[in-house]
N, C-alpha and C positions, 0 to 999 in steps of 0.2 A: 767614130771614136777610136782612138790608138789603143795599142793593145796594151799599154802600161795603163790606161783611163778606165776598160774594159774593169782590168783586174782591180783597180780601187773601188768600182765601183759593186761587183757582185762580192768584192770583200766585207763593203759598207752593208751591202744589202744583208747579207749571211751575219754580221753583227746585229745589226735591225733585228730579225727574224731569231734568234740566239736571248735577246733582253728581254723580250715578249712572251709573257709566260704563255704553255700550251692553253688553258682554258681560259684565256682574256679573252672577252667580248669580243674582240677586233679580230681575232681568228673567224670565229663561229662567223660575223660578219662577211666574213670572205670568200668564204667558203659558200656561204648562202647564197650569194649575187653572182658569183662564179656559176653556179649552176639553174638562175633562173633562163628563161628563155625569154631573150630579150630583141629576136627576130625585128620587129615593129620597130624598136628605137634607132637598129640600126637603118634602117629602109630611111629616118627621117635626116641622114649626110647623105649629100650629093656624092658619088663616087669620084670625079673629079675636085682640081683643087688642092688646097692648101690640106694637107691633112689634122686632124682633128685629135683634138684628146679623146680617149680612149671612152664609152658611154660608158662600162663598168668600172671603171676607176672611178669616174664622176661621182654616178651613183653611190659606190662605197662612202667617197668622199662626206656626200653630203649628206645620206643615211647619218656615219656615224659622227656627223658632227649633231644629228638632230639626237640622235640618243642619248647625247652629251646636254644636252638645254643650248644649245649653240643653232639659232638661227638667222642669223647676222652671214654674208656672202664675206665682205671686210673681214670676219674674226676668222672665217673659216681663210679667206686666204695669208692671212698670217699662221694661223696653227701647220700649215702644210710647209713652214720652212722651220716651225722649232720644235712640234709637236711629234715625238717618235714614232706613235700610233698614227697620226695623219701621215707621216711617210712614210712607214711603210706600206700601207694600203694605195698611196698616190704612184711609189716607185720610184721616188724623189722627184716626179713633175709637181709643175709650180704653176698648175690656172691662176688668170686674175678673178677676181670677184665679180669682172664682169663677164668674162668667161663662165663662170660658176652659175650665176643667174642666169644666162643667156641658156643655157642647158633644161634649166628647170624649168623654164619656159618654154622649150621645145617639147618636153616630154611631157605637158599639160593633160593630152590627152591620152597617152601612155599609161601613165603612173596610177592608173585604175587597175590595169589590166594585173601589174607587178604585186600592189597590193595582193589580187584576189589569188594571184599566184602566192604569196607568203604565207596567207590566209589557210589556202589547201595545204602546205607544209606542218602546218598546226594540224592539221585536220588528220594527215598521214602519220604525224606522230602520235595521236590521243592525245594531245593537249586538250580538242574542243572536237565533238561533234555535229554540230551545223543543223542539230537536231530545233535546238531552242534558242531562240532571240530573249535576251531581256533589253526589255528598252527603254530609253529615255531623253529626251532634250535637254540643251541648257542654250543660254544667250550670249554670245560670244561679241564684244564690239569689234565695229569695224575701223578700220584705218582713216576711215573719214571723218574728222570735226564734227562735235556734236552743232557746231551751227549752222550748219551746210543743207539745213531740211527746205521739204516743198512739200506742204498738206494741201492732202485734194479738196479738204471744204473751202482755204481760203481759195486756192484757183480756179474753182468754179463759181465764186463767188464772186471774186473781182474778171473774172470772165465775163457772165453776168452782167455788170455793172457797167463795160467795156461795150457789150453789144449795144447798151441804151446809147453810150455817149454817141458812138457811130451812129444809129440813127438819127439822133438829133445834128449829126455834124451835117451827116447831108441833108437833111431838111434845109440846114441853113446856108448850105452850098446855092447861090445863084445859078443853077446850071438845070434842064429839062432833062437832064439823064440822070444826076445824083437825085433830085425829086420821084423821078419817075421808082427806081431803085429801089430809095426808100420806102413810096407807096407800096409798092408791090412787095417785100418782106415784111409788112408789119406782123407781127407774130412769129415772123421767121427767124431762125439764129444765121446770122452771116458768116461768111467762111472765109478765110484769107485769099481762095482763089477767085471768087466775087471784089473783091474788096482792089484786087488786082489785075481785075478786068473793068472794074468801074475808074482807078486811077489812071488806065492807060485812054479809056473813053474821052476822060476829062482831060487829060494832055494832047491828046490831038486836035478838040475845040479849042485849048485856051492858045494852039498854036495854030489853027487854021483862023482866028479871029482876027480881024485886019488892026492896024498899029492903033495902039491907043496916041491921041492928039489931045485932049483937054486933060487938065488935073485930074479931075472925075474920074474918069476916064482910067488912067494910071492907076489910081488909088484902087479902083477896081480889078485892075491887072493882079496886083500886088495883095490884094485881100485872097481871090481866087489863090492866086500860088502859095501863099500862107495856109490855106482851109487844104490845099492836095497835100502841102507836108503834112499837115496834120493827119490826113487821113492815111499816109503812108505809114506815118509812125503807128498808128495804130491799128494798121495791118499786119505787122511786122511784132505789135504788141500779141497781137490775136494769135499768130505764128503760133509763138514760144510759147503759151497759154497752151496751143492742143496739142505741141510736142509733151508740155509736160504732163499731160494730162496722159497720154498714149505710151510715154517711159512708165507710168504708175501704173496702168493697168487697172488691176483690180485690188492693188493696196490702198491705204490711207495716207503712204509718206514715200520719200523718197530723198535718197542725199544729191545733192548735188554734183559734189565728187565721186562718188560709187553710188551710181543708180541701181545696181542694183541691191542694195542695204537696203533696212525698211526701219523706223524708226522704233526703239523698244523701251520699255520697262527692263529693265538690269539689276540683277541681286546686288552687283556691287555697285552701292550710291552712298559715295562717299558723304555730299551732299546733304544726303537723307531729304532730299523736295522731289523727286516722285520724277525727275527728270528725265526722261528719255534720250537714246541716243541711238546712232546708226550700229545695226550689227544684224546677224544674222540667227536663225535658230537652228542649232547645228543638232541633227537627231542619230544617235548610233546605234547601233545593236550589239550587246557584249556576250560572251558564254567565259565562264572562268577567268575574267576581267580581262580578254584579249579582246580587242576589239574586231568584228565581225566584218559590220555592215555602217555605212555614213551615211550620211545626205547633206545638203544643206539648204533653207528656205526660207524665203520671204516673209511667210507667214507666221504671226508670231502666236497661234493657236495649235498646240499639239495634236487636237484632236483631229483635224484638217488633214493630219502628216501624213497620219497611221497606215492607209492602204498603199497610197505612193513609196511609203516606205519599205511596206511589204514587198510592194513589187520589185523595187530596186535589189534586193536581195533573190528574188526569182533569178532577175538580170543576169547578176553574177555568180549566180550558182547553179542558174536552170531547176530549181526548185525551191517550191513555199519549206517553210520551217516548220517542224509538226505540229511546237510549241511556243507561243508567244506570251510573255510575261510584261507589266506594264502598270502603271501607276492608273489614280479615277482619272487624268486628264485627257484617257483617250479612251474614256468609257463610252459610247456612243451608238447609238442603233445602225449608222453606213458604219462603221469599222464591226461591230461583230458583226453584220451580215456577211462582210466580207469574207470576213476568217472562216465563218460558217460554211459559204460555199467551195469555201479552198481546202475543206477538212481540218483546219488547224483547231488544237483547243487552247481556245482564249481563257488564260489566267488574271484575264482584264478586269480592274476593278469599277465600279462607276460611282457617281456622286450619293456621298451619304452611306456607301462600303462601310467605313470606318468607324459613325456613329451607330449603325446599326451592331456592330460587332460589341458593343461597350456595356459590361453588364447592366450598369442601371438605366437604358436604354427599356424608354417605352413607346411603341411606336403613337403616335397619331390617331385616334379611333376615329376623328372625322375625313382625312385623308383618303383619296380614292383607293389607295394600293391596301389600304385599312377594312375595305368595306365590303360584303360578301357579293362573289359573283355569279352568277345562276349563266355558264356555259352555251348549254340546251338550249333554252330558252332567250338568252342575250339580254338579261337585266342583271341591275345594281340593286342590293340591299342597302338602304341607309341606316344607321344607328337605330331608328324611329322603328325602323320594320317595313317604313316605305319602299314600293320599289321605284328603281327609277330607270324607266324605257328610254329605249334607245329615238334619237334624233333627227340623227344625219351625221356625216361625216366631216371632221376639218384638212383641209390640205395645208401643208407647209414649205418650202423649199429651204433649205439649209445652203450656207457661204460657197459650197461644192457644187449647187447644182443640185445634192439630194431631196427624191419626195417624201417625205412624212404623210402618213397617214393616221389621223386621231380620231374614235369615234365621241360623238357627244350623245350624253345623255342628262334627263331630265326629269327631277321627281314632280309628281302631285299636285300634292297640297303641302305644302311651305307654312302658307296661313298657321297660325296659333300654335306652330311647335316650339315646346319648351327648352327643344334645343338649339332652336336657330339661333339665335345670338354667338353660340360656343361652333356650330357649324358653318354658316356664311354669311356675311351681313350685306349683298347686293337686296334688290330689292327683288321682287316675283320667285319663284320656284328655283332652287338650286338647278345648276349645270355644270357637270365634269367632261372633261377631256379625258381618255383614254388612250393611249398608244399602246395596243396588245404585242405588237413585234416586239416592239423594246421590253414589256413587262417580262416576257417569253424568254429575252435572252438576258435580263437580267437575273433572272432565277437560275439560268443555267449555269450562267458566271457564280452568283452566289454558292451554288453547288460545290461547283470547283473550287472553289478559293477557299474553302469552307474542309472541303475533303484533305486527307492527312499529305497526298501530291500535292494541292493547293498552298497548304499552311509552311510548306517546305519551300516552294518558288516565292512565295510571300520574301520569307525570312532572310532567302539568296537575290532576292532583286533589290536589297537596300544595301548590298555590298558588291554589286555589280556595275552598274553602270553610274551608281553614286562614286561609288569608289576611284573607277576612271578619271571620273571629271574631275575628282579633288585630286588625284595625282597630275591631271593637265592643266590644272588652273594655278596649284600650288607649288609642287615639288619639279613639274617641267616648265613652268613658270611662263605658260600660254592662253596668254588670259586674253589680248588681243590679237588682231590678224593684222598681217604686217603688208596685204597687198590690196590693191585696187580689183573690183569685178570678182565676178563668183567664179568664173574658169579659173584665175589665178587664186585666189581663195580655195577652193575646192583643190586644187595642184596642191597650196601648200598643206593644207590638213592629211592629203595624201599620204604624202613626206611623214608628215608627225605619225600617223594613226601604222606607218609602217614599221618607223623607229619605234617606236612604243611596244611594237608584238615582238619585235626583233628582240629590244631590251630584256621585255617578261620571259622569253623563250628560251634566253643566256640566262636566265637565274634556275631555270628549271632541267636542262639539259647539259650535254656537252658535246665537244666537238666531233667525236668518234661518231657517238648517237648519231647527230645530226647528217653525218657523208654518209652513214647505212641507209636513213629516210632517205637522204635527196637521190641515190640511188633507184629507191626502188618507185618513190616519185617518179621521177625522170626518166626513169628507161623501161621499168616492167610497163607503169600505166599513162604510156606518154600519148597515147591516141586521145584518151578521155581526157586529158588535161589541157589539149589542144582542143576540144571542144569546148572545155570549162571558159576557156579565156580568148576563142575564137582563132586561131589559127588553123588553116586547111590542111596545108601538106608539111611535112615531117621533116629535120634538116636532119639526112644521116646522117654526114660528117662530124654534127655537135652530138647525135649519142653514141657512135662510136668513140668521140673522143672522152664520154662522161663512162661508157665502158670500162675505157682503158685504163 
């Protein structure tokens, strides 16, 4: 650059920098990213080469266009030629939008790391202390066409239906190997690599067979090589049958285009016919509405999430939360066991919480949880005064894998009481099911939720992770996800759930504040912070330059 271009330019700059007020968002932005430790992202440019746009520029870039409701690559690369706040943070470079993407896609498996880093900035400011999760799900669609589904009862079913045809083709195969084949798999399900060791059998007979010379003869040429397409086709049919059966897993659905979406129930149905679509159940963890902790999953049962979730905040923090807060739909005997042996006290509420809390609530006198229990001794009082001795036991296995354990019990004499009809109408001596673990820790929960801490986490967990969601669904105007697969998914929610603390952080701070924290962040406690987010060895030269 010539020295007359030199000076137009740090003129332009020193202008830029001059209209920009001191506490606009796009400072504090700068300032932030400036001082994260971004070691890893740089590790992922080859050191050779054409050289590259700068990763913190990028980043800024694309942070503040996400705190802006701007998630379009396109709009962002247009705001960087007229947009005063996108250049001064770019430095007046001009990425294209496939430059911009290509970035975010690099840093897919980074941009955990940055977050958890933004995260502990919260955490050194007293914005949030990492002490308590409040938590909650919501169902996010996916970028895939709600017509792009694959249900595993029809493709087991026409799977099914597939294996009969097959054996009866080669029944009908004139050949002692398709016969033989046949016989020998009756009851057996066939596999494509069978299927393709019988088609190769059958083409070297019908090619080692000497020339057909009568009509007959031909016809039968010709029948054979018709009945092996067929069979090929429906090898090839059988294929894509166990591929997709092996894409699903252990779901019920699957999109076609993002295999990994599972098919949902959506608040928002336009519709109103119960429709389901491809999307994901995205679960977070919030403290003073900044967002903590993500995930996102297949499953579209909360209660399924809860421990994985736990741990995923272990992951990134290296430790459980003291306190966990949470709606009935993750009230469950495997998640409090969980919480229980990890120390945490579960604010968890479970089914039937809520009626139970309602004055003119009267419980059930016939109901097991109703009925007196004799400890000691191991029997059930019935209304009647019967007792009712213990059994045997039930086992259960839950969607995880979990064992349940229920004891059963059984009264008497049934015969001629007056209140059978109002207590249960099977036929012979009543029998309950008891699950004492669950009864155990739902009483503890009651406790807590109950206690004057309890009625307080109550009251902040409907303005917490509710809260979020109606500012991401409404006001950031992120109702669906704009990418294919869950890496890329999980990448972008990254981006969002960073812009988001970034934003809340600029309403509650300012910029002086924030250079004191990332100071004493960055350079008092820079050993432990490199453990937080897994870095080994320490770049002097970047905290002496954050020193200075």
């Amino acid at each position: 650059m010539s020295r007359r271009g030199t000076l137009f330019y740090c003129t332009s700059f020193w202008n830029l920098h001059k209209d920009i007020a001191e506490d606009d968002p796009v400072r504090l932005l700068d300032a932030l990213v400036d001082n994260l430790m971004l070691d890893n992202v740089y590790k992922l440019y080859k050191p050779s080469g054409r050289k590259p746009y700068h990763p913190q520029m990028m980043l800024k870039v694309i942070l503040y266009a996400y705190m802006n409701n701007i998630y379009s690559c396109r709009r962002i690369e247009s705001l960087l030629k007229r947009d005063i706040h996108f250049i001064y943070l770019a430095g007046y470079e001009q990425p294209d939008f496939i430059t911009i993407n290509r970035f975010r896609n690099r840093v897919k498996k980074e941009i955990n790391n940055i977050f958890t880093q933004v995260v502990l900035v919260l955490a050194a400011k007293g914005l949030i202390s990492l002490d308590v999760e409040y938590i909650d799900g919501t169902k996010i669609e996916s970028k895939a066409n709600k017509y792009t589904f694959v249900w595993k009862r029809t493709v087991e079913k026409n799977r099914a239906k597939l294996q009969e045809q097959i054996r009866t083709l080669l029944l009908q195969v004139d050949d002692v190997i398709a016969q033989d084949n046949a016989t020998k798999t009756e009851g057996v399900e066939f596999t494509a690599a069978l299927l393709d060791e019988i088609s190769k059998e059958l083409n070297k007979s019908l090619e080692s067979a000497p020339e057909p010379k009568t009509k007959e003869e031909k016809q039968a040429v010709r029948t054979k090589k018709k009945q092996l397409k067929e069979l090929e086709k429906k090898r090839n049919k059988l294929q894509e049958y166990d591929q997709q059966l092996e894409v699903m897993g252990e779901r019920n659905s699957y999109s076609k285009t993002d295999p990994d979406a599972t098919f949902m129930h959506m608040k928002e149905d336009a519709m109103r016919n119960g429709q389901t679509k491809p999307g994901y159940n995205l679960q977070i963890a919030t403290e003073n509405q900044f967002i903590t902790d993500f995930a996102l999953y297949a499953n579209r049962t909360d209660t399924l999430t809860l421990s994985s979730f736990l741990e995923s905040f272990k992951s990134r923090y290296h430790r459980y939360a003291k306190t966990v807060v949470a709606d009935s739909g993750y009230g469950s005997e495997e998640n409090y066991l969980f919480m229980d042996v990890h120390n945490m006290e579960a604010y968890v509420k479970y089914n039937y919480f809520h009626k139970e809390q309602r004055p003119r609530y009267t419980p059930n006198p016939f109901s097991p949880a109703s009925l007196y229990y004799n400890k000691e001794q191991d029997f059930y009082v019935c209304p009647m005064g019967q007792h009712m001795k213990r059994i045997g036991m039930k086992r259960s296995l839950t969607s995880n894998g979990f064992v349940t354990y229920s004891v059963r019990y059984q009264a008497e004499r049934c015969d001629g009481c007056p209140l059978r009809g109002s207590c249960f109408k099977a036929r012979g001596n009543r029998i309950i099911e008891v699950n004492h673990q669950l009864q155990h820790y739902k009483q503890k929960a009651r406790e807590l939720l109950t206690s004057e801490e309890g009625i307080k986490h109550r009251g902040r967990r409907c303005i917490e992770p509710e809260a979020v969601f109606g500012q991401t669904k409404y006001n950031k105007a992120y109702k669906r996800f704009r990418h294919f697969g869950k890496d890329k998914v999980n990448m972008d929610f990254a981006f969002f759930a960073i812009a988001f603390n970034i934003g809340k952080m600029c309403r509650k701070t300012n910029l002086k504040e924030l250079k004191a924290v990332m100071e004493v962040l960055f350079v008092t406690f820079r050993y432990s912070i490199q453990v937080y987010i897994g870095y080994l060895k320490p770049n002097k030269s970047f905290y002496m330059k954050l020193a200075a």
